[in-house]
C-alpha positions as CSV (number, residue, x, y, z in Angstrom):
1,X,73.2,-12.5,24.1
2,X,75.3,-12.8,27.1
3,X,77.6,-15.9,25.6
4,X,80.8,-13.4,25.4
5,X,80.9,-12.8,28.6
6,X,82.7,-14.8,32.1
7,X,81.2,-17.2,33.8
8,X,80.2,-15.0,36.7
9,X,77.9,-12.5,34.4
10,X,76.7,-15.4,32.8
11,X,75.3,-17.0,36.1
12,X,73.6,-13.8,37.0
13,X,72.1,-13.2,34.0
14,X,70.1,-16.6,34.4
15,X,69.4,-16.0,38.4
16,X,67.7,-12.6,37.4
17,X,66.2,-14.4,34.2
18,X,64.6,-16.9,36.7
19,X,63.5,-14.2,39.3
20,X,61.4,-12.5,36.4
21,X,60.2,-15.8,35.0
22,X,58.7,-16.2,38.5
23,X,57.6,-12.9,38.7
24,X,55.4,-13.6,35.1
25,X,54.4,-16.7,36.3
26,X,52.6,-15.6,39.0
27,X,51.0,-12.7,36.8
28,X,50.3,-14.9,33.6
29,X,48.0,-17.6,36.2
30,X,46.2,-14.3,38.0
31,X,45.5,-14.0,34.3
32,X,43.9,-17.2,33.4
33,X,42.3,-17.6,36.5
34,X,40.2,-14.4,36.6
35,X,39.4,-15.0,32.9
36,X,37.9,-18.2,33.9
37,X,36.0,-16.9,36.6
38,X,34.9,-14.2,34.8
39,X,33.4,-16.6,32.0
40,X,31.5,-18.8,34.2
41,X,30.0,-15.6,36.3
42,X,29.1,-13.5,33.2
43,X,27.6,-17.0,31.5
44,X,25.9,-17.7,34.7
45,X,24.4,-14.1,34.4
46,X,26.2,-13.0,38.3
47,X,27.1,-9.5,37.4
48,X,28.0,-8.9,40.5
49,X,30.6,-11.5,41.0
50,X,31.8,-10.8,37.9
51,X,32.9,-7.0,39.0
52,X,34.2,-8.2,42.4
53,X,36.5,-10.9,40.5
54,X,37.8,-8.1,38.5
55,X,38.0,-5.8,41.5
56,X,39.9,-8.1,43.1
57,X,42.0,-9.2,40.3
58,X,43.0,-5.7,39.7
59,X,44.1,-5.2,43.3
60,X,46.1,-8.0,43.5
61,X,48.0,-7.3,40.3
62,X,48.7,-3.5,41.5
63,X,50.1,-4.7,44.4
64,X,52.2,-7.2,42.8
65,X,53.7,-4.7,40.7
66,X,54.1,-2.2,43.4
67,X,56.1,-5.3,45.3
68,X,58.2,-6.3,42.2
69,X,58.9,-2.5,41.8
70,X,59.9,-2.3,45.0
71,X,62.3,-5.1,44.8
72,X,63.9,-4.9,41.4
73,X,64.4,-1.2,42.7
74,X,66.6,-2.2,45.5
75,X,68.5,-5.0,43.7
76,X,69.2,-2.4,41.3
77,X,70.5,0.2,43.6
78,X,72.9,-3.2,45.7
79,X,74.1,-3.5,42.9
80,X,74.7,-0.2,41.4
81,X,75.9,0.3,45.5
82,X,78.0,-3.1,44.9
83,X,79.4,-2.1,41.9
84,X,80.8,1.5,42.9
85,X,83.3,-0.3,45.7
């Protein structure tokens, strides 16, 4: 996809392919691990700790969306900013 192009474009397309992967990372293992918890709370019968894991799992992934907002936002305007000199 971005084999046409220098070697300059083609360096930054993999840094910001990196930044994401490590962004999904971190979102794929909330995943896994509340699903997990959640298994062995709801077969354990502990409906309660079953609704504060997804409480909590919910809240973390909001804010780690809000922060990854956040900071593709302002690489987006750097560069847009960057780009305009």
């Amino acid at each position: 996809m971005v084999g046409k192009v220098g070697i300059t474009e083609l360096g930054a397309a993999a840094l910001g392919n990196t930044a994401i992967f490590i962004a999904m990372s971190f979102a794929i293992g909330f995943s896994i691990a509340t699903t997990s918890l959640v298994a062995m709370n709801d077969e354990a019968g502990n409906k309660e700790a079953v609704q504060s894991i997804l409480n909590h799992s919910m809240l973390l992934n909001v804010i780690l969306g809000i922060i990854l907002f956040v900071l593709m936002f302002f690489v987006r305007t750097c560069d847009a900013t960057y780009r305009a000199k």
